[in-house]
TORMAR-678023 format. One line per field, with one value per residue (C-alpha): x, y, z. Coordinates in steps of 0.001 Angstrom, whole numbers, plus 500000, padded with zeros to 6 digits. Example, Ala and Ser with C-alpha at 12.3 -4.5 7.8 and 13.67 -1.06 7.14 Angstrom:
BEGIN
X: [512300_513670] .
Y: [495500_498940] .
Z: [507800_507140] .
This chain:
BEGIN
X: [500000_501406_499595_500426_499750_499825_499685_499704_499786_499085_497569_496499_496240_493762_494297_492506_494677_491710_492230_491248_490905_493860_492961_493576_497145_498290_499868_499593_499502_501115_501764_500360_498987_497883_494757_493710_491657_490636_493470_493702_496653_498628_497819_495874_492610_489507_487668_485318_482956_483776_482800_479972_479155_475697_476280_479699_483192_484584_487978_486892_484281_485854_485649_489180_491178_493610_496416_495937_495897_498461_495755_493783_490536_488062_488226_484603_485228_488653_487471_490407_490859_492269_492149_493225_493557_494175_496611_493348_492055_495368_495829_492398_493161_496649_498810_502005_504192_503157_503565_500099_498827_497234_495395_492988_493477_491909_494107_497206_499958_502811_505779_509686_512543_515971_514967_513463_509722_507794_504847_501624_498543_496060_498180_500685_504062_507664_509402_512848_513851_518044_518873_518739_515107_512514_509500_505926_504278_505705_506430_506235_506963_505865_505789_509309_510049_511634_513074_514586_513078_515780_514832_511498_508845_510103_507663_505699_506493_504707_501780_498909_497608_498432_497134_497269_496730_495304_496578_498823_499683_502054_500512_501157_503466_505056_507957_507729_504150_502421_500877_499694_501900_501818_501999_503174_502183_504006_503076_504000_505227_502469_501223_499753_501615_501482_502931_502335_503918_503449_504617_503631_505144_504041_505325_508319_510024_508310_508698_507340_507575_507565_507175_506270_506631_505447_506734_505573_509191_507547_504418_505962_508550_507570_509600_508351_510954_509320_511269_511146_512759_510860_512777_511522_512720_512696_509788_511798_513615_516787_516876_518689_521078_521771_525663_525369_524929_520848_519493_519864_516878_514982_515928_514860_515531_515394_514162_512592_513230_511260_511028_508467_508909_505892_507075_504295_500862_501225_504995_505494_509199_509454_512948_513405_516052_515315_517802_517011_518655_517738_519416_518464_518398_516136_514574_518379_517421_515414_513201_514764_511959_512554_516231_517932_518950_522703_523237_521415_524918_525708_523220_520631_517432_513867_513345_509845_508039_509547_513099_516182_519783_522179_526139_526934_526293_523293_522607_521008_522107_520782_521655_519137_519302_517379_517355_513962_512295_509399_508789_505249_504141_500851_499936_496893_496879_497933_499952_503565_505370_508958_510247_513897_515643_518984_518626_521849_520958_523746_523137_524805_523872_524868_522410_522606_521308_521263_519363_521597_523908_526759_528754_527770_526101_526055_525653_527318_526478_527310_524234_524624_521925_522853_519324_518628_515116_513517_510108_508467_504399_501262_498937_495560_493611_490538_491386_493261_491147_487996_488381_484942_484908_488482_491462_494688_498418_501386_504990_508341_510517_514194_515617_519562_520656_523437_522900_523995_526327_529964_530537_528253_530227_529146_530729_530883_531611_534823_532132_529189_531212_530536_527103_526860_529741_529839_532662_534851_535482_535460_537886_540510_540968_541097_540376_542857_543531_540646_537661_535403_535682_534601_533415_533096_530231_530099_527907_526349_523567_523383_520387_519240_515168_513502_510283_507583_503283_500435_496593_493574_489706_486554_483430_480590_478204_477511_477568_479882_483148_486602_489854_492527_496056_499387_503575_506423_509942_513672_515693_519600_520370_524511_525380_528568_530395_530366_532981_533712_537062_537429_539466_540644_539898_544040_543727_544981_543047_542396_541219_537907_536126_535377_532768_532160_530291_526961_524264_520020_518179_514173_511236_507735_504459_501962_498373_495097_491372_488370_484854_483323_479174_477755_473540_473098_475083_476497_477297_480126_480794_484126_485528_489295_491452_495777_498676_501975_505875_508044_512103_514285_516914_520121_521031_524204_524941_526744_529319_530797_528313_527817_524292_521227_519293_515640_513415_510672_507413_504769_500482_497521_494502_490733_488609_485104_484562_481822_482212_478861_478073_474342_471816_472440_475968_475706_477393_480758_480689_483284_483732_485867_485699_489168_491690_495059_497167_500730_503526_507184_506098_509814_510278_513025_514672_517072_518485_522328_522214_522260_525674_524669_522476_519438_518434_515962_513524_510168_506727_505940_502124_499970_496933_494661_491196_488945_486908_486774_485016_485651_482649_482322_479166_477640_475247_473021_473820_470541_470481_474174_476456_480059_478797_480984_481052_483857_484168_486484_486724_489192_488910_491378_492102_495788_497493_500147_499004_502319_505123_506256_510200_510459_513079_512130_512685_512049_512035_513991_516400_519615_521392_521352_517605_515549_514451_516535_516879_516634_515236_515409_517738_520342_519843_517955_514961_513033_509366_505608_504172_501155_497895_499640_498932_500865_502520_501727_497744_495943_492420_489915_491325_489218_488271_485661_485782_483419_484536_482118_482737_481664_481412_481914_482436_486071_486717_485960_486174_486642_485955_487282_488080_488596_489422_491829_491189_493408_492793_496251_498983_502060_505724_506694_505823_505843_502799_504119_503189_506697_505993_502425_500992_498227_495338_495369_492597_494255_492086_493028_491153_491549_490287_491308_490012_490840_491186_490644_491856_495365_495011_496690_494719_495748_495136_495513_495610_495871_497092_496914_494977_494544_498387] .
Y: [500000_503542_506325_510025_513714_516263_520198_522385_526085_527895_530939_532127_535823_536888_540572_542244_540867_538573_535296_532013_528726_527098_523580_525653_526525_522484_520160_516266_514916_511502_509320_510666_511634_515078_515200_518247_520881_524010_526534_530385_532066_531083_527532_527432_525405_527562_527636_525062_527707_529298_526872_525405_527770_526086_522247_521045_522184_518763_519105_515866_518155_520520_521020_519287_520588_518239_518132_514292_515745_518382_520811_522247_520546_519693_515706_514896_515914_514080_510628_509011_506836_509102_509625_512762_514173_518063_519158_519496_515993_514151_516064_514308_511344_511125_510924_512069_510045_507610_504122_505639_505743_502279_502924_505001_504161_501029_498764_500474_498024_500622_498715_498720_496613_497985_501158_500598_501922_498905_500184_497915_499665_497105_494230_495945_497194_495989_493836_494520_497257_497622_500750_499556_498331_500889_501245_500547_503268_506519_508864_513003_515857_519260_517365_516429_512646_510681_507280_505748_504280_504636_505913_507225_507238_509996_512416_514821_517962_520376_519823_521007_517640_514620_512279_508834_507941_504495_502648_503119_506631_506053_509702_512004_510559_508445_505204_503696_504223_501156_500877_504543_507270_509293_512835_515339_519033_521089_524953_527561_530987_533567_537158_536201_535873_531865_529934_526753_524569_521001_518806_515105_513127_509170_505830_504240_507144_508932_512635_514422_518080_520385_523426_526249_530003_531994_535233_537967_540049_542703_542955_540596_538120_535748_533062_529792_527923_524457_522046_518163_516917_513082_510498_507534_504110_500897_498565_495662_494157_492737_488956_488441_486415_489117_489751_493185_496918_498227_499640_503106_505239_506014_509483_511722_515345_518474_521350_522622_527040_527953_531197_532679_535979_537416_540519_540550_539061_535880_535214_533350_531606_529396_528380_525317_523596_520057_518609_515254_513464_510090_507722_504684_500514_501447_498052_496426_494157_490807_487892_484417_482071_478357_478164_475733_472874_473021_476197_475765_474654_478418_480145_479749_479935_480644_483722_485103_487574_491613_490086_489342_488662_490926_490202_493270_497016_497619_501014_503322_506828_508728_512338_513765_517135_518432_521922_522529_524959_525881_528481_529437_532043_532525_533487_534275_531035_528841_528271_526666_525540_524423_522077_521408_519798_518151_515004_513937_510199_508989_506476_504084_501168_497489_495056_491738_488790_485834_487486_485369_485761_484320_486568_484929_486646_490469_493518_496924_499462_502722_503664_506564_508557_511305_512466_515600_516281_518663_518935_521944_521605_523212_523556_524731_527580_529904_531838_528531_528071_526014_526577_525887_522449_521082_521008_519762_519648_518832_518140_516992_515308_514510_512281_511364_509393_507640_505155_502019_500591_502317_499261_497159_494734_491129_489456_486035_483470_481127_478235_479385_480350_476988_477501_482031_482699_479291_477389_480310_481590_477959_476936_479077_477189_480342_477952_478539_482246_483776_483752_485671_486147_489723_490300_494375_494378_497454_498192_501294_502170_504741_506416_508250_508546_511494_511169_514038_513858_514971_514834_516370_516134_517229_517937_517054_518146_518993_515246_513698_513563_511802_511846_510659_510540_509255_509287_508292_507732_506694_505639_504216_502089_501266_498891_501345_499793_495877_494252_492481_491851_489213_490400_488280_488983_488693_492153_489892_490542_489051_490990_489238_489578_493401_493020_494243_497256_496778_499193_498382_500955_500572_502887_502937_504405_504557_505498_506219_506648_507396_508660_509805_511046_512872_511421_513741_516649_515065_511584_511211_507733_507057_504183_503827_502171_502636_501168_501500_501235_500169_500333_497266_497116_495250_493797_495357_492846_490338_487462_485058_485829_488888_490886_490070_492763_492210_493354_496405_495476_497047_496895_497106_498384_498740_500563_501812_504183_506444_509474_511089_513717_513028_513370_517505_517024_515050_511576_511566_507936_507003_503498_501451_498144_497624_494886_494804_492993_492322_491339_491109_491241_492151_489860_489953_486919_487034_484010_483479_480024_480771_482558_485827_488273_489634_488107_489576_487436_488027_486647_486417_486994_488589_489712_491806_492356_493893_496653_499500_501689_505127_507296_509738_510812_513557_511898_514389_517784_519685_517668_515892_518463_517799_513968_512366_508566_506801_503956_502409_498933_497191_493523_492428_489265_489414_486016_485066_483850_482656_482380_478537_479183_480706_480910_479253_477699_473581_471821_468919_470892_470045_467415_468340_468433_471275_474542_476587_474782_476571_475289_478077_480635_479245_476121_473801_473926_476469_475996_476428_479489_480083_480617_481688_484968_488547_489377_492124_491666_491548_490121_492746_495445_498659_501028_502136_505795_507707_511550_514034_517694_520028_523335_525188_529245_528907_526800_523220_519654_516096_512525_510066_506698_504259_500148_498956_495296_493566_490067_489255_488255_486554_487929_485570_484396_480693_481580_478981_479826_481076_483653_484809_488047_486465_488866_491952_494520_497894_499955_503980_506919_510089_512968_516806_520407_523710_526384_529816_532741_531283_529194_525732_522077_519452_515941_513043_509701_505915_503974_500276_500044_496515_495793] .
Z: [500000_499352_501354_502356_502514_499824_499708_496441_496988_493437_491919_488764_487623_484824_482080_485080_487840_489470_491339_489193_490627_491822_489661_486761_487970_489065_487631_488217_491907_491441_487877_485210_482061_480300_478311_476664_477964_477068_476682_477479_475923_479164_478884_481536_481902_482258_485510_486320_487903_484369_481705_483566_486658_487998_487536_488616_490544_489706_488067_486235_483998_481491_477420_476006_473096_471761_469282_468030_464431_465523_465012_468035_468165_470468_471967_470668_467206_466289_464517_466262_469641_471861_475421_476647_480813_481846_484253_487235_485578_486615_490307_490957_490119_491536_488389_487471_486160_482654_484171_486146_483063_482624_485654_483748_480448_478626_476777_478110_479965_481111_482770_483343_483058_484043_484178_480066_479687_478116_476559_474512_473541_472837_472747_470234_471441_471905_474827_472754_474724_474291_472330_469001_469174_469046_470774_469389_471212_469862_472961_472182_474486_473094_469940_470071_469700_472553_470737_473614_476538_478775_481515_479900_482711_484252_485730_484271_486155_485355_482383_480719_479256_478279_475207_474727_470705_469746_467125_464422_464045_460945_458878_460995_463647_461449_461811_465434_466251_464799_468357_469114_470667_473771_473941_477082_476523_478957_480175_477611_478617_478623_479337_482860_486000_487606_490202_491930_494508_495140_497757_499210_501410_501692_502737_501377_501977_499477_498621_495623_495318_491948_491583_488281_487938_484487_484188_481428_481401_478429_476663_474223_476145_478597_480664_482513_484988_486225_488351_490651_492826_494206_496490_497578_498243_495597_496770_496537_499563_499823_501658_504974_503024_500355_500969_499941_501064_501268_497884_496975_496813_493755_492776_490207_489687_487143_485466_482474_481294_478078_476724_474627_472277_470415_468397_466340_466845_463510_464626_468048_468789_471888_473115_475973_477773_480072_481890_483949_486001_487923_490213_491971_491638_488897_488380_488153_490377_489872_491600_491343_490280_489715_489293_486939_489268_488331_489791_493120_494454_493892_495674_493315_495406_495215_496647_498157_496226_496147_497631_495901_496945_495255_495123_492982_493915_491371_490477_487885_486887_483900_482508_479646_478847_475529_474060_471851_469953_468082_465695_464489_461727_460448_457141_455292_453494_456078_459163_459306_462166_462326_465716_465920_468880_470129_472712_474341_476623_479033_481242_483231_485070_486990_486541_488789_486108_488742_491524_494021_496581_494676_491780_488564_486234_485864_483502_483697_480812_479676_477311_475521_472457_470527_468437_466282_464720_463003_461420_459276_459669_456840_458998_457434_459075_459018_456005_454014_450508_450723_454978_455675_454132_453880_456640_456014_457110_454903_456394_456275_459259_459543_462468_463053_465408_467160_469823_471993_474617_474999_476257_478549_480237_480737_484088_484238_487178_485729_486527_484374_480895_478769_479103_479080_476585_474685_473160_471810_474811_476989_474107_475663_478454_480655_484105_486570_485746_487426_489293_486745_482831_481926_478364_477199_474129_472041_469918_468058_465658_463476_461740_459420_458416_456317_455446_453776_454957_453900_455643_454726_455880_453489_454694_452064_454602_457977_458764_456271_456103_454766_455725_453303_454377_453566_454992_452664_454249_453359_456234_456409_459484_460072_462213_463030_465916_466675_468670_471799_473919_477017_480146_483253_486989_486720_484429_481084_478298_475360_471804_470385_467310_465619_463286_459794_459575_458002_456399_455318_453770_453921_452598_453113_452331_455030_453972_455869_454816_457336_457671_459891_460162_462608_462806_465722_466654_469928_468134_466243_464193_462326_460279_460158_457479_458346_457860_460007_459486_462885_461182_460518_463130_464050_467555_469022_471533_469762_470567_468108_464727_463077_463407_461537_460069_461899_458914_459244_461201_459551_460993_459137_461363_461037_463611_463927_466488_468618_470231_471846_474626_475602_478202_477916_477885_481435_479979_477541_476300_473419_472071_469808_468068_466094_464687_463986_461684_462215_459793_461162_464675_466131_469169_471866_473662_476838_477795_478816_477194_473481_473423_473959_476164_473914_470305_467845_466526_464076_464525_460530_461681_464859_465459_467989_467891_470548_472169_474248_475736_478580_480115_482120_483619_486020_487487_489523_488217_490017_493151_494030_492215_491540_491601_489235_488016_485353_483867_481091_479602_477336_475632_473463_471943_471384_469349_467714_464414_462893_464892_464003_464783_468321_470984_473893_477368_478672_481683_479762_477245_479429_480617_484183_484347_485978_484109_481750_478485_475088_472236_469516_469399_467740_469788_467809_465225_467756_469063_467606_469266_467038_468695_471862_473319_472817_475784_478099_476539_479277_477822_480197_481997_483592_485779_487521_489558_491649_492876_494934_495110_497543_497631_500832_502391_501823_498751_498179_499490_497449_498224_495419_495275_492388_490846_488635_487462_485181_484301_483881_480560_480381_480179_477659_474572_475553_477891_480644_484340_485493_483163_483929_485662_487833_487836_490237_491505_492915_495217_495464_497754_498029_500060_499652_500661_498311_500558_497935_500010_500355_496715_499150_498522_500827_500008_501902_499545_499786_496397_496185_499672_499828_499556] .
């Protein structure tokens, strides 16, 4: 269970120096997301007591204006899943960081393995996480593209919304979004004077404070400065038999300065530094399940669930500083935008393999990303030719990158080298001359993608309309650095293998068609037809054989959708029935066994099919104000439907008995995995919330409380037991009072209640 106490102390300023409410000044309370709200020219959302004075204070009810089409439009009227959550929307429902994110969204798994963000969206995403395999789910912040997930959940500081994109978003968001994308929208400088403090303070150690100032300098220039600082300790324990020192804490600090100048009313520019930094264990850590029986002998023991024994000193550190900008000018015929930004990733980390109390299997990595973007946007506006009837945005988008391990060292007990680093290495009859074999694996990727868009919507009537859309790219991918050295605990070392340079280039055309009719003018219905591109990649940890270029994954998805705002705007209920088709599914093994650390893999075929649904209703406006009820839902029937050559694990592969034998992988003819499930698919997963607003002399008091309920997915694609999330309900509550004349809410929470 994780409980505590939270204050937030904010105030927003209108032209005529008057005090707004402070939910329009916060940010996110605790893991989160950012819909989209409606915007004043500060970003701010607009008053509850503004927008709909008489019926509700709930920071739940509010008009949202997203960017899903990277054009401002209101959430009802995009004919595209999308789930979207204000600034106010995720402080009430205790959100601020992504991994949150599944609580309240359906079909959204959000998890983490050393320290890498693992994302799925309706059964479709990635478990491949090293740096040369891209994620499925595309993440953007301020419409700047984050390819790594290093690292990635970070939290969201200070926001105005967050959306989360369904399905293949290969048009307009282009390569590495054939499962959706997520999309942080931070606080842009404006004319209005803001500030707002947040602090909480929970078990576990747990401290979370931020904290956001906007200041107009001149009638033209303003400046924001947001910053966190959050502590906390790692959930997991170490056993009494663990020979080494407590875990550090879970660290994570930084700040973001952006800039805004305005000379003239149709030209905006907005400059913006971020700089990151997070320490901890970070997830290096792991649970020892059934071990292989050979290797009880060495410590090798079951251990009880949230423990582990750790023989190295894990950590996690991470440095990411960005520098962004954005440039808008509006013209008479349309609007153009240009983004442009420089990402620099370092990381480093020690990652303790065995999860026992004896030294035999360990990683230590020095990760490091170098990325440049930019992207010029035509955006369509008021005064564009044919306005009233046809919208449209044209654009073009360059990405270079390098990225990969600098080196990341694989440590190896002298004992457990025929079976980790295989007969080249055994072959050197290296016994005697140390304790541990230590194996430095560099690798790099470099890459190069440009690609042009183009999107436009006609309306044949007030009801009708078609969307017709398409994305052509070019990319290069260079394997540019592949090698690998061995070195003795008795500091001789030995030169290994350097491997030839190698170089795929790949294009693709990605179109989209969809309609969508409006029978009532609260009811929106859309059909969907879009394809999406995920890159070809190479692996960059290799020992003994050269790489293997992993070829392009690329989705074909259908969807019908509603979106409808009825019962005089007291119930928002969207739905979704959609299917996806797979080809190239890229798939990820670990196992120590086949000669290496990580191997790519394809699924030739997979599918997933499903529905979904999220409401949100007020349920007694005239009598029980601020009464406010949600709900989501998410099925999805997530299989592999050809995937007749898999790497995989038996109970009998190995001589010595016990678990940990391979078949596949380079070990034999590999297993039949067709028909099994996707991983990280749960089949149902939902919520159901219920939040009641009062409003009193001095402010205003809520009572909230909500259910998670997933029914549970497997971690592998062998869908045996060891490998399976049983299913899990999590219970959260929460309780706070706004007090206006001094602009401070405290809030006193419990997440996961139950334990």
């Amino acid at each position: 269970m994780k409980r505590g106490i939270q204050a937030l102390i904010g105030a927003t300023f209108g032209a005529a120096g008057s005090f707004a409410s402070v939910a329009s000044a916060q940010a996110p309370a605790e893991e989160g997301a950012t819909p989209a709200i409606a915007v004043t020219e500060t970003g701010s959302a607009t008053s509850d007591r503004e927008t709909t004075p008489a019926r509700s204070s709930s920071r739940l009810i509010e008009e949202i204006v997203v960017t899903a089409q990277k054009r401002e439009e209101n959430l009802q009227d995009v004919p595209i899943s999308v789930q979207a959550f204000s600034a106010a929307a995720l402080d009430a429902r205790g959100i601020s960081d992504p991994v949150a994110l599944q609580n309240i969204t359906p079909g959204l798994v959000y998890s983490q393995t050393a320290s890498y963000s693992i994302i799925y969206i309706r059964g479709i995403g990635t478990d491949a996480f090293i740096p040369s395999a891209d994620a499925s789910i595309a993440t953007y912040i301020d419409g700047v593209y984050f390819p790594f997930s290093h690292g990635l959940a970070q939290n969201f500081g200070a926001v105005e919304r967050v959306e989360v994109l369904k399905g293949p978003q290969g048009t307009l968001f282009g390569r590495n979004s054939t499962g959706g994308a997520i999309s942080v929208i931070t606080k842009k400088p404006g004319r209005d004077f803001e500030a707002s403090v947040q602090s909480s303070i929970g078990n576990y150690s747990d401290h979370q404070n931020r904290a956001y100032i906007n200041l107009p300098l001149t009638d033209s220039l303003a400046m924001s400065v947001s910053a966190l600082y959050n502590h906390s300790d790692f959930y997991y324990q170490l056993s009494d038999d663990s020979p080494h020192a407590p875990l550090p804490p879970e660290v994570s600090k930084g700040g973001r300065v952006r800039m805004k100048w305005e000379p003239v009313d149709n030209f905006d520019i907005t400059l913006s530094g971020l700089l990151l930094q997070q320490t901890g264990s970070g997830n290096m850590i792991t649970q020892q399940g059934k071990p292989y029986a050979r290797y009880i002998p060495f410590g090798e023991t079951t251990t009880p669930d949230y423990k582990s024994s750790v023989d190295a000193p894990v950590y996690f550190k991470s440095r990411n500083p960005v520098l962004y900008g954005e440039a808008n000018l509006r013209l008479d015929a349309f609007d153009s935008k240009l983004l442009v930004s420089r990402q620099r990733i370092r990381s480093n980390s020690l990652y303790d393999y065995d999860a026992s109390k004896a030294p035999l299997v360990s990683f230590e990595a020095l990760q490091l990303a170098n990325v440049d973007t930019a992207e010029l946007q035509l955006i369509s506006n008021d005064s564009s030719w044919l306005a009233e009837d046809l919208q449209w945005i044209a654009g073009l988008y360059y990405i270079d990158s390098l990225a990969g391990f600098n080196p990341v060292d694989l440590t190896v007990a002298r004992d457990f080298v025929p079976e980790v680093l295989g007969p080249l290495v055994s072959s050197l009859n290296l016994g005697g001359l140390g304790t541990a074999i230590n194996v430095p694996v560099t690798g790099l990727l470099d890459t190069e993608s440009v690609a042009a868009y183009f999107q436009a919507t006609y309306h044949f009537s007030e009801w009708l309309g078609m969307t017709l859309g398409g994305r052509y790219q070019t990319e290069t991918r260079k394997l540019a650095a592949s090698r690998f050295d061995v070195a003795l605990t008795n500091s001789l070392s030995i030169p290994g293998i350097r491997f030839a340079e190698q170089e795929e280039d790949t294009s693709n055309f990605s179109p989209k068609l969809s309609f969508d009719v409006r029978p009532l003018d609260d009811v929106l219905v859309y059909a969907s037809w879009q394809k999406g591109f995920k890159s070809g990649t190479f692996n960059i940890i290799n020992i003994y054989v050269p790489s293997q270029f992993i070829e392009p994954e690329e989705v074909t998805a259908t969807e019908v959708g509603l979106k409808s705002t009825l019962f005089d705007r007291r119930l928002q209920f969207n739905a979704a029935l959609f299917n996806t088709e797979v080809d190239n599914l890229q798939v990820q093994f670990i196992s120590l066994l086949t000669g290496g650390a990580a191997r790519f893999e394809t699924a030739k075929g997979a599918r997933s099919r499903g529905a979904e649904f999220d409401a949100l209703w007020e349920v007694a406006p005239d009598t029980l104000p601020g009464l406010v009820a949600t709900a989501t839902g998410s099925y999805v029937d997530a299989t592999y439907t050809n995937y007749k050559v898999a790497s995989g694990f038996t109970d009998q592969g190995l001589p010595f008995g016990g678990t940990g034998g391979v078949i596949g992988g380079g070990v034999g003819p590999g297993q039949d995995f067709t028909g099994n499930r996707i991983v990280r698919a749960p089949e149902f997963s939902g919520n159901l919330g219920l939040s009641q607003s009062f409003e009193l002399d001095s402010g205003s008091a809520e009572i909230a409380g909500d259910v998670y309920y997933n029914s549970g997915y497997f971690f592998s694609a062998q869908n045996v037991s060891s490998s399976e999330q049983d299913a899990f309900t999590v219970y959260n509550l929460r309780a706070s009072y706004l007090h206006e004349p001094w602009g401070l809410r405290v809030t006193v929470f419990g997440k996961n209640i139950t334990g």
